[in-house]
MIGU-783213 format. One record per residue: residue number from 1; y, x, z of N, C-alpha, C in turn. Coordinates in steps of 0.05 Angstrom, whole numbers. Example, Ala and Ser with C-alpha at 12.3 -4.5 7.8 and 13.67 -1.06 7.14 Angstrom:
   num   n.north   n.east     n.up   ca.north   ca.east    ca.up   c.north   c.east     c.up
     1      -114      264      156        -90       246      156       -66      264      156
     2       -45      257      142        -21       273      143         1      258      157
//
This chain:
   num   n.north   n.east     n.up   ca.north   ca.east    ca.up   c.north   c.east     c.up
     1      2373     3465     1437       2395      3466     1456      2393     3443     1475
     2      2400     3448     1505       2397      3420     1522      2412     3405     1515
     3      2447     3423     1516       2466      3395     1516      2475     3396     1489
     4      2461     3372     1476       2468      3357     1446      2498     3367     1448
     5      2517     3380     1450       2546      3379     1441      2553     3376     1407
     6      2535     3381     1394       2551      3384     1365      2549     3350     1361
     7      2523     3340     1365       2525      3311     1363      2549     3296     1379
     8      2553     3304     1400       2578      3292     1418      2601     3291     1399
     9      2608     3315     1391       2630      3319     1368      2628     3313     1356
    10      2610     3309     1338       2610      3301     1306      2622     3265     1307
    11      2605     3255     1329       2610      3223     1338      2638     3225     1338
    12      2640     3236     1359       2681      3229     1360      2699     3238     1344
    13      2690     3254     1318       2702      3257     1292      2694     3230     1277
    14      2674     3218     1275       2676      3195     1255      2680     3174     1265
    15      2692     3176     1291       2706      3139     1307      2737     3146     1300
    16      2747     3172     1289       2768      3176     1280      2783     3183     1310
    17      2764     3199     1339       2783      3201     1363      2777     3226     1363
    18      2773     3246     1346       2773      3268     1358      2799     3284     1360
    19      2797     3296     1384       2837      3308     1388      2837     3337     1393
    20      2857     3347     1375       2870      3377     1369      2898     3380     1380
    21      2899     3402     1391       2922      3413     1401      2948     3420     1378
    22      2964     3407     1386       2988      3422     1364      3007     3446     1377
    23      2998     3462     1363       3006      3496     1377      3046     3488     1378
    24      3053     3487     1400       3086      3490     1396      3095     3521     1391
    25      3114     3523     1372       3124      3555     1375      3153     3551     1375
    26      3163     3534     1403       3191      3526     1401      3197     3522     1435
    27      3209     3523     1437       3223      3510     1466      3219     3483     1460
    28      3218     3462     1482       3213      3440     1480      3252     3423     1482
    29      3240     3397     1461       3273      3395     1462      3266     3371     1424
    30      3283     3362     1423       3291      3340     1405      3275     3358     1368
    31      3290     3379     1367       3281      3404     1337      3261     3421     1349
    32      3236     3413     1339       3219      3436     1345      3198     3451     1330
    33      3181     3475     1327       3167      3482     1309      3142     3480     1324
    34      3121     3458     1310       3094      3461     1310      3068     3468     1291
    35      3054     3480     1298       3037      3498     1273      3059     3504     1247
    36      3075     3517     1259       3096      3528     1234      3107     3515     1221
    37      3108     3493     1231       3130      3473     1220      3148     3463     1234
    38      3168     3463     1218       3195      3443     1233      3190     3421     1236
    39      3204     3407     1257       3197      3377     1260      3216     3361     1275
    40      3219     3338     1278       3230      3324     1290      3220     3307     1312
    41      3214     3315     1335       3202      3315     1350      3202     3279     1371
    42      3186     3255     1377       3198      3244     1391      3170     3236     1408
    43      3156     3247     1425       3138      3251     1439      3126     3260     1462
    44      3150     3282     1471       3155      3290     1502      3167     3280     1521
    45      3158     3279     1548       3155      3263     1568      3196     3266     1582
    46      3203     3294     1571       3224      3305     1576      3255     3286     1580
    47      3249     3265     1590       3270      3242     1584      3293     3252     1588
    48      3303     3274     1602       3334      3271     1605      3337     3294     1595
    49      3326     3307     1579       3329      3332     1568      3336     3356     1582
    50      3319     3364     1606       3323      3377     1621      3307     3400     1615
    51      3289     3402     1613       3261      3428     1600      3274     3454     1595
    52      3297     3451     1576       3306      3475     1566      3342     3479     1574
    53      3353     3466     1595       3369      3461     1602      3371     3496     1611
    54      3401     3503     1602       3412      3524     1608      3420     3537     1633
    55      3432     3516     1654       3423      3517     1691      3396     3519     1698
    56      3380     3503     1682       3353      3510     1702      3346     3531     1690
    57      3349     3541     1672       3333      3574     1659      3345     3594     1680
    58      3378     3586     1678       3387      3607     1697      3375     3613     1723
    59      3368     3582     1743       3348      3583     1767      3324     3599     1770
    60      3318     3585     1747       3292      3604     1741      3292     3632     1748
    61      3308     3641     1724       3308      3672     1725      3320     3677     1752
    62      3338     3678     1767       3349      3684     1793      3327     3681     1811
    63      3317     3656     1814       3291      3656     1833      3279     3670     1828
    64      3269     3675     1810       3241      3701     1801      3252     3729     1810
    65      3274     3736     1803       3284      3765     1808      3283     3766     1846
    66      3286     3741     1853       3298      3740     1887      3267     3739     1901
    67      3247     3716     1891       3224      3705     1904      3195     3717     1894
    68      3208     3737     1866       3174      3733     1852      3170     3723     1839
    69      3147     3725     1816       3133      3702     1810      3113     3685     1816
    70      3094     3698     1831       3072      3689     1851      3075     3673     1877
    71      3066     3652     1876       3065      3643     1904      3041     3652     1923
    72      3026     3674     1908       3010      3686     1934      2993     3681     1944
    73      3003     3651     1952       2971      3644     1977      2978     3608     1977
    74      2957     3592     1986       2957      3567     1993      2985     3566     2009
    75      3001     3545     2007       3013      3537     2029      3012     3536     2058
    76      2993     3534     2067       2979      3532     2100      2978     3570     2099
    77      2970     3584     2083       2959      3612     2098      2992     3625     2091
    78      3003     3629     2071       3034      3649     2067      3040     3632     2044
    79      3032     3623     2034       3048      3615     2007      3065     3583     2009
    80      3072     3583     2031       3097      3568     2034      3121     3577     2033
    81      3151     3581     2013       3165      3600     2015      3190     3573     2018
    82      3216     3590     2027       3236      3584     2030      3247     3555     2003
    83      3245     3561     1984       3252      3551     1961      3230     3528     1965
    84      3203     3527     1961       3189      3510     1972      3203     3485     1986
    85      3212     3496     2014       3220      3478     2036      3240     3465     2030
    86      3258     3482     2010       3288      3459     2010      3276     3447     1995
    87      3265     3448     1961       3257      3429     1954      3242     3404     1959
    88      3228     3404     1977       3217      3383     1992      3243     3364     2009
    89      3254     3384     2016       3280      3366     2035      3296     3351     2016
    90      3296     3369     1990       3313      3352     1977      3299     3330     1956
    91      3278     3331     1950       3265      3307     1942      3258     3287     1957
    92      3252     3288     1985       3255      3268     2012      3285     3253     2009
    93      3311     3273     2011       3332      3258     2009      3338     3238     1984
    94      3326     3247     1960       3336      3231     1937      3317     3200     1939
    95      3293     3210     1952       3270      3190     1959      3283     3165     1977
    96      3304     3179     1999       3310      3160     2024      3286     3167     2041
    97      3266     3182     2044       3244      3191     2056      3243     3207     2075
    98      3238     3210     2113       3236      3229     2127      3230     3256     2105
    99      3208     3249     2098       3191      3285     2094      3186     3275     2056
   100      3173     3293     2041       3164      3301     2021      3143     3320     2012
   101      3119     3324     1998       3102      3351     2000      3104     3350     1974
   102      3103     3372     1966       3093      3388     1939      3070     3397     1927
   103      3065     3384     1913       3036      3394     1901      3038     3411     1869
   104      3015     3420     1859       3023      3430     1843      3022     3423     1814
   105      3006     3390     1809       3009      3381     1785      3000     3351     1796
   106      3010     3334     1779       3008      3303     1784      2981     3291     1790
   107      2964     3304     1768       2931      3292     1777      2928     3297     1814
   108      2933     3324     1811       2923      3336     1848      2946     3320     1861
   109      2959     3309     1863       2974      3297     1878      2962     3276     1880
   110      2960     3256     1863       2940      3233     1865      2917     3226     1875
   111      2902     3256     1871       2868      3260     1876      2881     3261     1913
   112      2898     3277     1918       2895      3293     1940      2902     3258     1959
   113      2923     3248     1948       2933      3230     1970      2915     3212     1979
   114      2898     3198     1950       2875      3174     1953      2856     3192     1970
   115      2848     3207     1963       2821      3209     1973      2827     3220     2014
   116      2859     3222     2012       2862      3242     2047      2863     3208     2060
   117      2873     3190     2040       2877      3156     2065      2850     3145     2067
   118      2838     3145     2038       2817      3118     2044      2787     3142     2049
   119      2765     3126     2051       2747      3142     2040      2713     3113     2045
   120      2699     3123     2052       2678      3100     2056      2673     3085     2078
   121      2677     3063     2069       2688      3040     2092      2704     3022     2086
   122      2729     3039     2065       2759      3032     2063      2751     3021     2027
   123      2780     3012     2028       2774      2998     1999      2803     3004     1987
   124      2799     3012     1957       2820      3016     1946      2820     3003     1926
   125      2837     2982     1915       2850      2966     1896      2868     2974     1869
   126      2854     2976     1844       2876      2999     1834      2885     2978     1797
   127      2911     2976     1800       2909      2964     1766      2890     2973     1749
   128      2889     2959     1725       2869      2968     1707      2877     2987     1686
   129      2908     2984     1687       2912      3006     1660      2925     3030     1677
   130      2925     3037     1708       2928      3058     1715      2916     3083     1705
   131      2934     3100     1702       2933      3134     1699      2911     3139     1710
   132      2897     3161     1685       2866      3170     1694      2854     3177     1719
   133      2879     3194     1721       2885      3217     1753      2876     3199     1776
   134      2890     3165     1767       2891      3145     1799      2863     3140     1792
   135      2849     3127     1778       2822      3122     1770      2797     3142     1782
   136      2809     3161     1767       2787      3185     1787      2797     3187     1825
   137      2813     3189     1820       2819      3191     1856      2802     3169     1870
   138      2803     3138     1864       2791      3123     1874      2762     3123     1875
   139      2754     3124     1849       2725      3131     1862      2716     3152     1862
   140      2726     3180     1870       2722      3204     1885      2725     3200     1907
   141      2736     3181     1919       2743      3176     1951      2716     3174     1961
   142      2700     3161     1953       2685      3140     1967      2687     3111     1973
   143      2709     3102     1975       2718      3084     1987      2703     3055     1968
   144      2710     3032     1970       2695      3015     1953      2730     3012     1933
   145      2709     3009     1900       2737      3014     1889      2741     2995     1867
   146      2751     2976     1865       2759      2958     1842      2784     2954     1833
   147      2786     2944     1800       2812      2945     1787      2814     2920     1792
   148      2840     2916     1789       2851      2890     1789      2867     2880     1754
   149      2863     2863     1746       2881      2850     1721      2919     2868     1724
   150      2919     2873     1702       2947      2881     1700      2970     2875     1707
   151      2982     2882     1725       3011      2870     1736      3002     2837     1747
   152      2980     2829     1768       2962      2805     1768      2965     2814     1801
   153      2989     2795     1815       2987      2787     1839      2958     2773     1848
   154      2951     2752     1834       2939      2730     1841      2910     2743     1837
   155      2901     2766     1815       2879      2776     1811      2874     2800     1839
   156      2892     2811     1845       2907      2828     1864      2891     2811     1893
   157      2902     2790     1894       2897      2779     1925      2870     2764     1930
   158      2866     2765     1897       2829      2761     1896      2812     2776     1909
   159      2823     2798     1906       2806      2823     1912      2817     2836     1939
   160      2840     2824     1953       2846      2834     1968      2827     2819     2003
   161      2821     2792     1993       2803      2768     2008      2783     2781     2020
   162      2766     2801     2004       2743      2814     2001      2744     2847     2016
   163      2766     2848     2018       2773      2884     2023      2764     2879     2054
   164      2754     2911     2064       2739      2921     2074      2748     2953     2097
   165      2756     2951     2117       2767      2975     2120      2793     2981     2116
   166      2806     3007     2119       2838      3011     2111      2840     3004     2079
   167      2859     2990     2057       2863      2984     2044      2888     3000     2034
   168      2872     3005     2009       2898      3026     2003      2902     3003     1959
   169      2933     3000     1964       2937      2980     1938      2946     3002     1917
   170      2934     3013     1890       2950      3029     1882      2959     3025     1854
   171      2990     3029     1834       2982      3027     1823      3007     3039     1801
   172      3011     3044     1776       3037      3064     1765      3060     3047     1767
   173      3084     3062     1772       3102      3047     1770      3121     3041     1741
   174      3110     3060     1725       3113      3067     1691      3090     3065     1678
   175      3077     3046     1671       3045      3048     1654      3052     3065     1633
   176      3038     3094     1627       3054      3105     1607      3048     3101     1584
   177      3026     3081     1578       3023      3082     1548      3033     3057     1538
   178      3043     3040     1552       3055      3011     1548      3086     3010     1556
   179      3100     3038     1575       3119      3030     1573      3129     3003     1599
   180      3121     2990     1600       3124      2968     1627      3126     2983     1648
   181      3135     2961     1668       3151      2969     1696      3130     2945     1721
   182      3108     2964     1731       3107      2950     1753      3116     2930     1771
   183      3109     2904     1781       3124      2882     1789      3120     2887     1817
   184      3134     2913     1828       3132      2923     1848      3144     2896     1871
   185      3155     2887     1874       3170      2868     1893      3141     2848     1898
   186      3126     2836     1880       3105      2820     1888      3080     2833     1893
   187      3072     2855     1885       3055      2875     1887      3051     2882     1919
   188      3082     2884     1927       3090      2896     1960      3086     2870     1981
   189      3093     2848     1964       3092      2825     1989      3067     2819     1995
   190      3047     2824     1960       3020      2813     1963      3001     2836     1988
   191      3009     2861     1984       2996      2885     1995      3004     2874     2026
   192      3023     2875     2033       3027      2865     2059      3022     2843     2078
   193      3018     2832     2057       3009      2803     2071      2993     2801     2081
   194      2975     2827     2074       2939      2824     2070      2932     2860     2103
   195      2954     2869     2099       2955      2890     2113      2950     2907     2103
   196      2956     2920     2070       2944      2941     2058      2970     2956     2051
   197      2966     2980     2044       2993      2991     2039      2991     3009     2006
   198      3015     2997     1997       3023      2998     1970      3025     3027     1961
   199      3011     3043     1948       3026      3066     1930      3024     3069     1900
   200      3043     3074     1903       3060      3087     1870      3064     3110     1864
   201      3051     3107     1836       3050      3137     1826      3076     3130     1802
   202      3099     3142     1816       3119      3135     1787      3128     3161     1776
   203      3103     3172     1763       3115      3197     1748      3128     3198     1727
   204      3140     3164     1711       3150      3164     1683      3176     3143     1692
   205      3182     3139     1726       3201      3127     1730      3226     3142     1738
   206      3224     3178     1750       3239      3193     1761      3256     3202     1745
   207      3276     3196     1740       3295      3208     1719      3307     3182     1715
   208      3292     3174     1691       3306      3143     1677      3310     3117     1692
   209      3296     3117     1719       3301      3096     1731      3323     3099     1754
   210      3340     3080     1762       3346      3085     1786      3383     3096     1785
   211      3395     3080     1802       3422      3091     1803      3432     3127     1800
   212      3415     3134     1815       3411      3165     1828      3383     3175     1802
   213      3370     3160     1793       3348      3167     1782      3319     3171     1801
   214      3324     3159     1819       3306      3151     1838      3284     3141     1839
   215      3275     3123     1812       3265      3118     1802      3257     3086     1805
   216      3226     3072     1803       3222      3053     1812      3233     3034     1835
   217      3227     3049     1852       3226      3042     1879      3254     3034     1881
   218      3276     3054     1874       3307      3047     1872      3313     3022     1853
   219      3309     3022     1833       3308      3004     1807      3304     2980     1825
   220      3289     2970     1847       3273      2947     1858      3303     2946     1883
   221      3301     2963     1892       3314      2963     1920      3304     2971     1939
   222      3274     2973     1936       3253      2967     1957      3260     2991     1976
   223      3239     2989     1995       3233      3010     2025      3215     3025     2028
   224      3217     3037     2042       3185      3054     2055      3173     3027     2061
   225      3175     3007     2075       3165      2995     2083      3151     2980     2064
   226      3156     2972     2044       3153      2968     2025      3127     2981     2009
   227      3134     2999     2006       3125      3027     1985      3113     3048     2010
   228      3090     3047     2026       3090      3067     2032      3089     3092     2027
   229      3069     3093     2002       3060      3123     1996      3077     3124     1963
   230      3098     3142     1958       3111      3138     1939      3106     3172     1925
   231      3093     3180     1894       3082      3200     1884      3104     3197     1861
   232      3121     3220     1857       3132      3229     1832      3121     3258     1823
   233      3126     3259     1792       3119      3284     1777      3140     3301     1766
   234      3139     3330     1772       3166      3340     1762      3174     3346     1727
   235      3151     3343     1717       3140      3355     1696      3152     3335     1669
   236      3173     3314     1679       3180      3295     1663      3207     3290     1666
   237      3215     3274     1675       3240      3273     1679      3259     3293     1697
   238      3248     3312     1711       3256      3332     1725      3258     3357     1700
   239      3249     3353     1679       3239      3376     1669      3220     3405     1668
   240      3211     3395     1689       3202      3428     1698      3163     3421     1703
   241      3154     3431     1727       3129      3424     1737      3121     3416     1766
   242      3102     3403     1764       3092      3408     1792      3093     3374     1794
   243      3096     3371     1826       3093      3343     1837      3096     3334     1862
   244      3106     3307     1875       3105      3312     1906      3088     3278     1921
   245      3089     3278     1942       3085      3257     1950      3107     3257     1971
   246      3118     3237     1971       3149      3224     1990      3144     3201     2009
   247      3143     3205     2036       3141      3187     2057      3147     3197     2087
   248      3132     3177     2099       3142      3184     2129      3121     3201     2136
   249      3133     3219     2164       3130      3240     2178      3091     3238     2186
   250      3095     3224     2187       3054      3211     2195      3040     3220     2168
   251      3056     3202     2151       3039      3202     2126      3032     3231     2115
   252      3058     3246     2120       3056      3280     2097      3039     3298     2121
   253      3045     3296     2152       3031      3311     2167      3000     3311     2159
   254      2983     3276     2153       2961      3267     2140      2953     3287     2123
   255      2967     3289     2102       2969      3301     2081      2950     3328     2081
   256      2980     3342     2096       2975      3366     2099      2948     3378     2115
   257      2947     3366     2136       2921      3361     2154      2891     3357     2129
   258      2898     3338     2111       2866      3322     2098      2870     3327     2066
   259      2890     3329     2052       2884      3325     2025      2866     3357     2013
   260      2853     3358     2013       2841      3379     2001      2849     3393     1974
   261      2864     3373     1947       2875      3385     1928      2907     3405     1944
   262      2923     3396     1958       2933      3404     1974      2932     3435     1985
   263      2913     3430     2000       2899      3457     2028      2886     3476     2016
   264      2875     3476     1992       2857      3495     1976      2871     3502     1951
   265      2889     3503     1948       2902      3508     1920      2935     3533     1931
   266      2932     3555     1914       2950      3572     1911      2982     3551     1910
   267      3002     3556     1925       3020      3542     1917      3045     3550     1883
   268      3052     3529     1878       3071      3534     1856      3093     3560     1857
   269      3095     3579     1835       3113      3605     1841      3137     3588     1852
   270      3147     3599     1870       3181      3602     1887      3197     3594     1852
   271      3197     3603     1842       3216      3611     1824      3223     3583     1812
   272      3201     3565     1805       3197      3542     1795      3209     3513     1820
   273      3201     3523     1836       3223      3503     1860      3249     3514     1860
   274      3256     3531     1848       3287      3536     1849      3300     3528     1818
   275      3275     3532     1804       3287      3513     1778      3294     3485     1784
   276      3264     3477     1796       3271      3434     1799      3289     3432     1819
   277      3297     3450     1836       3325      3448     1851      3343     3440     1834
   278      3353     3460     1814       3381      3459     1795      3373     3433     1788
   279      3343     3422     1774       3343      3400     1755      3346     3371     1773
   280      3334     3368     1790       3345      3357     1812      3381     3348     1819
   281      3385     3370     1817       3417      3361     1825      3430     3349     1788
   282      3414     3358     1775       3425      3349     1743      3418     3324     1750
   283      3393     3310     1745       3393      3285     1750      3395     3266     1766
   284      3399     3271     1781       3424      3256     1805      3446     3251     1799
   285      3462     3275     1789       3498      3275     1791      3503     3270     1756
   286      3492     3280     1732       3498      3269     1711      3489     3243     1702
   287      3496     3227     1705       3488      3195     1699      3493     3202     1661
   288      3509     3202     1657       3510      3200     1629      3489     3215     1613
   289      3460     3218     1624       3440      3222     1612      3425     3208     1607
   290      3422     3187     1637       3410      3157     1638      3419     3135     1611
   291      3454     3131     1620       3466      3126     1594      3461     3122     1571
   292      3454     3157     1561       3457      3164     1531      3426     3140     1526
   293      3408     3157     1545       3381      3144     1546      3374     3121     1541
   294      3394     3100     1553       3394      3065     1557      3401     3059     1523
   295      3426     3077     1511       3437      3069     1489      3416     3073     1475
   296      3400     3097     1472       3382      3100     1448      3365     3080     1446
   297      3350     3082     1478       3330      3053     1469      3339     3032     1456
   298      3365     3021     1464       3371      2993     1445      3369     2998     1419
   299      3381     3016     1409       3385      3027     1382      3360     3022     1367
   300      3336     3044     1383       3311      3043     1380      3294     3014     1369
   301      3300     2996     1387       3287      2979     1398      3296     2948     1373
   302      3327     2955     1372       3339      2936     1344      3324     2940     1324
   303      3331     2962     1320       3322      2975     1282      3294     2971     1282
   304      3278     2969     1301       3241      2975     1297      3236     2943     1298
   305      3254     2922     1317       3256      2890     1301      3259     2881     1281
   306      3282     2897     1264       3291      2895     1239      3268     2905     1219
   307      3259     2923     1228       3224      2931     1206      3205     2920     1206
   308      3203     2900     1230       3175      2881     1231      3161     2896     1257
   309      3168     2923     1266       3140      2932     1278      3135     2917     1298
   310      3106     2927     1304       3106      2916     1332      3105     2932     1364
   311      3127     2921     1377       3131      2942     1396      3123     2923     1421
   312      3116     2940     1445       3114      2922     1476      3130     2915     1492
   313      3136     2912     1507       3156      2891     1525      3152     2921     1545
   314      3174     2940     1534       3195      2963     1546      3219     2967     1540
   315      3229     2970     1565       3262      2984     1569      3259     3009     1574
   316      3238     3023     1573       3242      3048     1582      3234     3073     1562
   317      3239     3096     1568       3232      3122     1545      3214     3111     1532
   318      3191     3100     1547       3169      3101     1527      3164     3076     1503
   319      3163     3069     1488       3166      3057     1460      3143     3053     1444
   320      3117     3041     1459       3098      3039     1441      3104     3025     1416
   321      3084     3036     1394       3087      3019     1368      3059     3010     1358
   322      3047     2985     1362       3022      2977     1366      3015     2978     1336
   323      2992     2989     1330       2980      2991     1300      2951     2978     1300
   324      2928     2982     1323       2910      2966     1316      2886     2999     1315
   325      2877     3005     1300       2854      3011     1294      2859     3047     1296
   326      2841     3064     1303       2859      3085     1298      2865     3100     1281
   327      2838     3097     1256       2850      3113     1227      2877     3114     1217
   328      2894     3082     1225       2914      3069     1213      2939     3080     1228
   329      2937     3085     1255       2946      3101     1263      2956     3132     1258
   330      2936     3141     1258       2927      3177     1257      2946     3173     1221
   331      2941     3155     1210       2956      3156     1176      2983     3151     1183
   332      2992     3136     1204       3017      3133     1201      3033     3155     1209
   333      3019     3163     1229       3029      3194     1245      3023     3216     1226
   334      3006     3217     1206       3011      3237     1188      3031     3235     1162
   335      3036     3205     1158       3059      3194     1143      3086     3214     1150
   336      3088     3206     1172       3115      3210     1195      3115     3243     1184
   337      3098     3254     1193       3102      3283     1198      3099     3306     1171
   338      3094     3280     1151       3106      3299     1126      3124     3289     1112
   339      3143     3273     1125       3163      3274     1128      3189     3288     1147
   340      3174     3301     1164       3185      3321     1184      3191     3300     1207
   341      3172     3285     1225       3173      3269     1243      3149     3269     1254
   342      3156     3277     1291       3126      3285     1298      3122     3259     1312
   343      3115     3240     1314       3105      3217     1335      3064     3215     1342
   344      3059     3220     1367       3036      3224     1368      3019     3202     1367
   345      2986     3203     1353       2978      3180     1350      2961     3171     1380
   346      2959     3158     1392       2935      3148     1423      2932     3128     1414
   347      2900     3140     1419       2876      3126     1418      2861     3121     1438
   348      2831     3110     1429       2812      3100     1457      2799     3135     1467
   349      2791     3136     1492       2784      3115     1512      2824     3121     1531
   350      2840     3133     1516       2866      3135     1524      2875     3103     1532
   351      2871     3090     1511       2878      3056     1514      2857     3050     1505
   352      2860     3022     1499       2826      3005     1501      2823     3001     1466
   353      2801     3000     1465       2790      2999     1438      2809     2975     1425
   354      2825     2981     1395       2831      2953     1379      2854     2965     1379
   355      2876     2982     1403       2896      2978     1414      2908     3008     1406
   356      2899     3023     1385       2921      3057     1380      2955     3040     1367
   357      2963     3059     1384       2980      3057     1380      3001     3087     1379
   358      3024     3090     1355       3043      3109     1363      3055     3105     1383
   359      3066     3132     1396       3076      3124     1427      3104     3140     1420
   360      3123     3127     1427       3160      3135     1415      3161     3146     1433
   361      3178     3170     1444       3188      3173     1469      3209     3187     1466
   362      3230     3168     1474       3260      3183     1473      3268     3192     1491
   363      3291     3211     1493       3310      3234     1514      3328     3234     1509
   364      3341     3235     1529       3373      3240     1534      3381     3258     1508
   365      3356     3282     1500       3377      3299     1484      3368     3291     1458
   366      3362     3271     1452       3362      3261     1424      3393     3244     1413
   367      3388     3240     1385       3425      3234     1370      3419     3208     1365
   368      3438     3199     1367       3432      3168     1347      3422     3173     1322
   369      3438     3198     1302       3424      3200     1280      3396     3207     1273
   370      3382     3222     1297       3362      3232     1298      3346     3202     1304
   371      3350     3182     1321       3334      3155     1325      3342     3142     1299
   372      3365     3142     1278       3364      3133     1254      3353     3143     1234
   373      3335     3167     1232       3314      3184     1220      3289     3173     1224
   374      3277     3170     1250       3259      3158     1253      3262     3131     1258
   375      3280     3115     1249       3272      3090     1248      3275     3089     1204
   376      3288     3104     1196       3288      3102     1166      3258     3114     1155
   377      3245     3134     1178       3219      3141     1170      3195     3124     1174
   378      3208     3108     1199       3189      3086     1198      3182     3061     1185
   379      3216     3054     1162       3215      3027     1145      3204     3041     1121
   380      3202     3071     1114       3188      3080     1095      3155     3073     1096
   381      3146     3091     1118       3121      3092     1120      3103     3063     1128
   382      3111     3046     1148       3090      3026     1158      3088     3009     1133
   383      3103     3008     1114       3086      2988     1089      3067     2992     1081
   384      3062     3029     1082       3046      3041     1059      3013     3040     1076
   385      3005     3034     1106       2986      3023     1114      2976     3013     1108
   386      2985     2976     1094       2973      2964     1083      2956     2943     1103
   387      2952     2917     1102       2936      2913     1123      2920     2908     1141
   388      2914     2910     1156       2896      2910     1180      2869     2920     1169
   389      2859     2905     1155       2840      2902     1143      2825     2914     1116
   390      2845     2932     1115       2846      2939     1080      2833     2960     1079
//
């Protein structure tokens, strides 16, 4: 056979990274059934517990009966529909943004934006523990493409001395496997100073961040001016799917004109922009989701001090629990989950070799008692690891 695959596999079974799908046979939500089991679920991106929210099902179905399910055609040829357009208007407004576009999943949004600004000539600047999606975008561009040190102004303006062409700075505004918050305010002064313009991909900031849930960019205060090119995902804190990019009138015309993930892709069914419509107006106007959210983490965040673990320097949904190696991991996550607690294990090349870690991720529609389950599952199990070394 040419391509060795069984060897490929067999390797990434005995580094202990090989990864299986866990079949859901549940609505997504806090109680769920995977491979036929009940569980206690704390792993989905779902922060405000919107996914299975009873208004947006209703949207759903109403859109579908009114619009279809098909969107038909690319956007540019017919498959731009009514529902489409407000949604964009109204993700622009929650943005503070002239315009908004819609894409149809977070990677293509990313791919589509980097590669329609920069390309060869131009130089793109991108953190190091950025999202895959931003990683591939940059050097799919063409453009000349280097990481910079993590949340590292000063590594940042190293590399900015050297840049070449339009400068595009990019980088998450939620690292999602660490949980941290972009130090967007020095990130923007450094990008500017230099004449490059800042984007953010805050697909794990829309919901939980932000007066309105606005996310990063709100959380800071900041501006367009600031933030030019600003990328949220609906698929998380919106509950639903899809994705947009939020800016001025220049930037989305660009867009539409050059991004190729964009111009060549069937657009998202009608039915589903009339869902993240409803979910949209949920997370905006019910704050006491944010709330519940803020409370759990503390909760979270006490009790897992009180056990010894070791967690990262987050306020937000996400709740790494650093274990080190990944066997030790993958055992602790199977600890958890025969005890009826699903927490997923990530590994390399997800994070960097040394560094698996379980990844917590709480929601609005989780209980206190349900975060005092998994923190009593967790003073059970992390002894029985044993350690580091053992």
């Amino acid at each position: 056979m040419f391509f060795n695959l069984s060897a490929r596999l067999a390797e990434r079974r005995a580094a202990d990274l090989y990864r299986q799908r866990p079949l859901l046979q549940s609505p997504q939500g806090p109680q769920v059934v995977v491979d036929g089991k009940p569980l206690l679920a704390f792993c989905n991106n779902d922060y405000l517990g919107l996914a299975n929210h009873p208004d947006v099902i209703a949207a759903w179905r109403a859109g579908a009966e009114r619009w279809g399910v098909g969107g038909g055609a690319s956007h540019l040829v017919i498959g731009h529909s009514t529902p489409h357009h407000e949604l964009e208007e109204a993700l622009a407004d929650l943005t503070g943004r002239p315009r908004a576009l819609l894409f149809s999943t977070g990677y293509m949004a990313n791919l589509g934006a980097v590669t329609a600004l920069v390309g060869p000539g131009d130089t793109v600047l991108q953190d190091r523990l950025n999202h895959a999606s931003l990683l591939d975008a940059g050097r799919l561009s063409g453009a000349r493409f280097q990481r910079y040190l993590h949340n590292d102004t000063h590594s940042l303006a190293t590399r900015l001395e050297k840049a070449t062409g339009n400068t595009l700075v990019v980088t998450d505004g939620v690292f999602s496997m660490d949980g941290d918050l972009a130090d967007l305010p020095a990130l923007a002064a450094t990008a500017k100073a230099k004449g490059a313009w800042l984007m953010v991909d805050d697909a794990h900031g829309f919901g939980p961040l932000g007066a309105q849930g606005a996310g990063i960019v709100e959380h800071y205060g900041l501006s367009q001016d600031d933030v030019p090119v600003l990328i949220g995902t609906l698929g998380k804190g919106f509950g639903t799917s899809g994705a947009f990019v939020a800016g001025s009138e220049e930037l989305i015309e660009a867009l539409v004109q050059f991004a190729r993930p964009y111009i060549y892709t069937t657009s998202q069914p009608p039915a589903l922009a009339c869902a993240t419509l409803k979910s949209l107006g949920l997370l905006r106007h019910e704050t006491w989701r944010r709330e519940q959210l803020a409370s759990l983490i503390r909760q979270f965040r006490q009790g897992a001090e009180q056990i010894g673990l070791a967690l990262m320097d987050s306020f937000t949904p996400i709740q790494p629990i650093m274990i080190g190696s990944s066997a030790r991991a993958l055992r602790l996550s199977q600890l958890l989950r025969e005890r009826g607690l699903l927490v997923t294990a990530i590994r390399p090349p997800t994070v960097p070799a040394g560094s698996a870690r379980l990844r917590v991720t709480l929601t609005a529609a989780h209980s206190q008692a349900q975060v005092q389950r998994l923190l009593e599952g967790l003073a059970e199990c992390y002894p029985l690891l044993g350690p580091e070394d053992a």
